[in-house]
VEXMARZA-836799 format. One record per residue (C-alpha): residue number from 1; x, y negated, z negated. Coordinates in Angstrom, 1 decimal. Layout:
BEGIN
MINU  num       X       Y       Z
MINU  NUM       X       Y       Z
...
***
This chain:
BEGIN
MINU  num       X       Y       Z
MINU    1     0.0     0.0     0.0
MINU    2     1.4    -3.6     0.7
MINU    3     1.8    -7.2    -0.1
MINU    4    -1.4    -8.1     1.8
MINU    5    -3.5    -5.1    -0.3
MINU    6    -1.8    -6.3    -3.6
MINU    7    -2.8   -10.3    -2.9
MINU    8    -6.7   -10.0    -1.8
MINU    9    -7.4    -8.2    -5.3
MINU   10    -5.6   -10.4    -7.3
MINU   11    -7.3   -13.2    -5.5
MINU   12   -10.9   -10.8    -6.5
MINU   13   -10.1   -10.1    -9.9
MINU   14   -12.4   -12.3   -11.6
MINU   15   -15.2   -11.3    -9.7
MINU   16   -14.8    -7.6    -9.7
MINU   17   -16.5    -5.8   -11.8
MINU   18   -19.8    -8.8   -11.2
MINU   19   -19.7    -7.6    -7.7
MINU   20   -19.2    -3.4    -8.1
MINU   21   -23.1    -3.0    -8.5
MINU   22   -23.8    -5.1    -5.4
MINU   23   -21.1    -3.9    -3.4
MINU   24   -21.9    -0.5    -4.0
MINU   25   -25.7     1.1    -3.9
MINU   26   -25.2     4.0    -5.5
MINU   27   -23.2     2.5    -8.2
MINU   28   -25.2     4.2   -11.3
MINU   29   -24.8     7.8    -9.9
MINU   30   -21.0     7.1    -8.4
MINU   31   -18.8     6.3   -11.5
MINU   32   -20.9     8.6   -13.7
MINU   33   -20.8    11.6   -12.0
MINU   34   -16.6    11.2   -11.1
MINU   35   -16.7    11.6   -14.9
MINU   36   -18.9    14.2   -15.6
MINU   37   -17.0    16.9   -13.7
MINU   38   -14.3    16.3   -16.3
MINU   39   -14.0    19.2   -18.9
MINU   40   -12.1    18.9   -22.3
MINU   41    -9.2    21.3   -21.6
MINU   42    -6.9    20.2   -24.3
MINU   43    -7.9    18.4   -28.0
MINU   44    -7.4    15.1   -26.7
MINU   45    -7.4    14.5   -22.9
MINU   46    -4.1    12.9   -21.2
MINU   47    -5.5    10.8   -17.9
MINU   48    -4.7     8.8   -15.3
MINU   49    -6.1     6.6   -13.8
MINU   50    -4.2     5.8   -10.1
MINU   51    -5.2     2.4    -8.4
MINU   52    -7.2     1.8   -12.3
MINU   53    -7.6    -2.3   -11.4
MINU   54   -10.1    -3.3   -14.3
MINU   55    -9.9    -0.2   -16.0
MINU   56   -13.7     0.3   -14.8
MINU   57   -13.9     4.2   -14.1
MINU   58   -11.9     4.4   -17.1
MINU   59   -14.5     2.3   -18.9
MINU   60   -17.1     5.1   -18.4
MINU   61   -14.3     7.9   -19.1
MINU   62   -14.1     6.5   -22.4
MINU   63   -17.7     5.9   -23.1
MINU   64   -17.7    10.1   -23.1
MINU   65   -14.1    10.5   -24.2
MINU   66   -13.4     8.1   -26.4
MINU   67    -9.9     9.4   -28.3
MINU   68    -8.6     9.9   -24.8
MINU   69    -5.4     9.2   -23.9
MINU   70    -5.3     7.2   -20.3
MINU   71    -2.4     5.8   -18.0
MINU   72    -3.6     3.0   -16.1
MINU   73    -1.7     2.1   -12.7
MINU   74    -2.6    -1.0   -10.5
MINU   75    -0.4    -2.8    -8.2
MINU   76    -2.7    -6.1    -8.8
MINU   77    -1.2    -7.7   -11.9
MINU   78    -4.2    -9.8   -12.2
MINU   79    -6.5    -6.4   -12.1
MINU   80    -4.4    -5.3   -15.0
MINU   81    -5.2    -8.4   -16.9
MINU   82    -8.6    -8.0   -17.3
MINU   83    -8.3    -4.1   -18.1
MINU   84    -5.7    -5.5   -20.8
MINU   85    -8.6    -7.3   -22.3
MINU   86   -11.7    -4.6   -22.1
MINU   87    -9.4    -2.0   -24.0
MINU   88    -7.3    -5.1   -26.2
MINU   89    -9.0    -3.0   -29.0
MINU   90    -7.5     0.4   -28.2
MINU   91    -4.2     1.8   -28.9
MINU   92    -3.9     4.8   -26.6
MINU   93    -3.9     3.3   -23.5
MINU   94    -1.1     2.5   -21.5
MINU   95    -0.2     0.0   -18.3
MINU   96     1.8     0.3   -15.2
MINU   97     2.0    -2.3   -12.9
MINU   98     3.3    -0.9    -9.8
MINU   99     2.5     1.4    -6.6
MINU  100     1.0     4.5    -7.4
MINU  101     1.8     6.0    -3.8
MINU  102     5.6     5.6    -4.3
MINU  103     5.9     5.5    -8.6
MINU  104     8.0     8.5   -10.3
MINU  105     5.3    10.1   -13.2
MINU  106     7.1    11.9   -15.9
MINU  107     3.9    12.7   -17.6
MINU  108     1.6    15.6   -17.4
MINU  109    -1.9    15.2   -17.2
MINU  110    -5.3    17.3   -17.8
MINU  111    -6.9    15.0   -15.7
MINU  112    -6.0    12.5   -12.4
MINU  113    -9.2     9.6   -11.4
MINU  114    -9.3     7.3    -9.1
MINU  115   -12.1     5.0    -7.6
MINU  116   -12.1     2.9    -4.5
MINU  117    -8.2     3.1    -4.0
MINU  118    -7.0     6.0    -1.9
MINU  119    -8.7     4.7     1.0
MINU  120    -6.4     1.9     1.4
MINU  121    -3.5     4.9     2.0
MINU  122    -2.4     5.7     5.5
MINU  123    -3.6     9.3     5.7
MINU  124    -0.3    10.8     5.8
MINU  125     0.5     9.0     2.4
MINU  126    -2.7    10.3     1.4
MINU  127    -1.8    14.0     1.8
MINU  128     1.6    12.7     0.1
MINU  129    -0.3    11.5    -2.8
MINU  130    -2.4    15.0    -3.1
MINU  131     0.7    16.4    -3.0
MINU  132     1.9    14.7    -5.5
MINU  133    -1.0    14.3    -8.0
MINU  134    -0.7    18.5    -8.0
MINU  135     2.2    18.7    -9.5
MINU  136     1.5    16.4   -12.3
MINU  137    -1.8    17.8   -13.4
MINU  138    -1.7    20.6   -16.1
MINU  139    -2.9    24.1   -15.2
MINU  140    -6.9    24.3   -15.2
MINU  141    -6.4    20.2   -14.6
MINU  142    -8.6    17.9   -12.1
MINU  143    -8.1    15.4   -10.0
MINU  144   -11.3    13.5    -9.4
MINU  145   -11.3    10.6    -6.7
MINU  146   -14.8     8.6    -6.6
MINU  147   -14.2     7.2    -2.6
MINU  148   -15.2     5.3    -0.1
MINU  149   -15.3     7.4     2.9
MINU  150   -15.6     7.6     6.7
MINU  151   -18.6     9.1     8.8
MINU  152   -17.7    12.8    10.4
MINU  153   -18.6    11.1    13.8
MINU  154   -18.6     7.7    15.5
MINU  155   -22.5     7.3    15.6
MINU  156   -23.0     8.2    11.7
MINU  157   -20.0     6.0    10.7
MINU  158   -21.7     3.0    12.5
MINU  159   -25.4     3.8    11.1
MINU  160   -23.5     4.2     7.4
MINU  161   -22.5     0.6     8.0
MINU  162   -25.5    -1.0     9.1
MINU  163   -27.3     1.0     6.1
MINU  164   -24.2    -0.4     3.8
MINU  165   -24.6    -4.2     4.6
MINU  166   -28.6    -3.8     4.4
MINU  167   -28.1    -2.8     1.0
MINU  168   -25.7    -4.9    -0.3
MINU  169   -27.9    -8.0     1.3
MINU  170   -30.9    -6.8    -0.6
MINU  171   -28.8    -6.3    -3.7
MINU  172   -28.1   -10.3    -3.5
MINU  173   -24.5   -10.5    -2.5
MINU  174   -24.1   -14.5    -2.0
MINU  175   -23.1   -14.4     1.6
MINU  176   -19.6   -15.6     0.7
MINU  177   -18.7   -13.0    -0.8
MINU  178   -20.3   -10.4     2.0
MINU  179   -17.6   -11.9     4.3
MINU  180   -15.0   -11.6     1.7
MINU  181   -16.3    -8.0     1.7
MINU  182   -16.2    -7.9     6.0
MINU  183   -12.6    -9.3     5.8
MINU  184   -11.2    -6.7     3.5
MINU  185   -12.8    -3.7     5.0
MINU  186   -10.1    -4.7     8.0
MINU  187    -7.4    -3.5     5.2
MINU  188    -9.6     0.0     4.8
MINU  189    -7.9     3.7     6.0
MINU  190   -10.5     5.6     5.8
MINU  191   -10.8     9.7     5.7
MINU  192   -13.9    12.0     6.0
MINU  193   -14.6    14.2     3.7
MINU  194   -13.9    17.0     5.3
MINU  195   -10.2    15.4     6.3
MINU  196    -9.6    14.7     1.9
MINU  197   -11.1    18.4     0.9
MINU  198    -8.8    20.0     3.8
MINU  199    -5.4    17.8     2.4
MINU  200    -6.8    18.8    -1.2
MINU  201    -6.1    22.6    -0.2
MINU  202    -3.4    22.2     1.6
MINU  203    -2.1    20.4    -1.3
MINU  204    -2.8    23.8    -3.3
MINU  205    -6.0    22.7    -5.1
MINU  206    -9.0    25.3    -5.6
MINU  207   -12.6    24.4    -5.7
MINU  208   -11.4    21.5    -3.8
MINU  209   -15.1    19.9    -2.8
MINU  210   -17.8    17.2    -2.5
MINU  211   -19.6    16.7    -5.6
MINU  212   -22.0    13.9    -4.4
MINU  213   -22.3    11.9    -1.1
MINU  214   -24.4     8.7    -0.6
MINU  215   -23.6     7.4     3.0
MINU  216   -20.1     6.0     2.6
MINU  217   -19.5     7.2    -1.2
MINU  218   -18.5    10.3    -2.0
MINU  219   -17.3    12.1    -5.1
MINU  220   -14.4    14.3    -4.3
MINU  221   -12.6    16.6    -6.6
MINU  222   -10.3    19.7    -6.9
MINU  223    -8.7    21.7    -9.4
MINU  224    -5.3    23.1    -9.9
MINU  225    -4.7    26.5   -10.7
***
């Protein structure tokens, strides 16, 4: 991810989390569910949270794991700050500002989120980054990514996006911020599902699959041995 990536969501920070329920529809099923496929494997869950920005997935993590321990990691300094500040009361969270796709983990974890990140990958760092988040999960660990995805075919990708901007026009996104919205979607690298559950496998994940799928949001997970 680059320069240009890192500078449009500082410049969004403030405005978010505001705009997550407008932007996307399916908002109260889409961050809920990425949690709920999350098992307690060990007494008190290690996580991370890749491209975390406000710390919102996390946010509903800890509403059902609250002793959790979480890494955080966000390129976006700005991002950062206001996650800072929703968890200024808790002590087991941690913060690295930096590039998920290229930063050295030490850790182990029992569990790998992400929300509304991976698609700004190329896909080859994509499959780089499965790769990857494998061998830092735990045995019996998950990697769940809550994703904005592409359309199997031309025609269902344009009808996805025509059904997307209805919605978020009828949700009352000020039109300013709807062609904030159109200008960033230029930045997007988008996969199908089928393209992420294939890279999942490849990656050696089992039960790689799609937990839940409303036009361009999809809840993808997998599962290492």
């Amino acid at each position: 991810m680059n320069q240009t990536i890192k500078d449009t969501f500082n410049s969004i920070a403030s405005k978010y989390d505001i705009n997550r329920k407008k932007l996307i529809p399916c908002f109260d099923d889409f961050y809920p569910i990425a949690i709920s496929l999350i098992r307690k494997t060990s007494p008190i869950l290690n996580v991370l949270d890749i491209g975390a920005g406000t710390g919102l997935l996390t946010s509903f993590l800890l509403e059902k794991y609250g002793d959790a321990n979480v890494t955080l990691i966000d390129m976006a300094s700005e991002m950062m700050d206001i996650a800072r500040t929703r968890f200024k009361d808790n002590k087991n969270i941690k913060y690295i500002i930096g590039n998920y796709a290229d930063y050295d983990f030490k850790d182990t974890f029992d569990a790998v989120i992400s929300a509304m990140s991976i698609h700004h990958l190329p896909h080859e760092g994509k499959r780089k980054l499965f790769a990857k988040i494998y061998k830092r999960l735990k045995p019996g660990g998950i990697f769940v990514n809550a994703e904005q995805v592409l359309g199997s075919t031309e025609t269902i990708e344009s009808y996805y996006k025509k059904e997307w901007e209805n919605l978020i026009r009828q949700n009352g996104l000020p039109e300013e911020d709807i062609a904030a919205w159109k200008e960033r979607l230029k930045l997007d690298r988008e996969a199908t599902v089928e393209q992420q559950v294939h890279w999942l496998k490849e990656a050696g994940f089992i039960n790689a699959d799609c937990a839940y799928k409303y036009y361009k949001f999809a809840v993808i997970f997998g599962m290492k041995r």
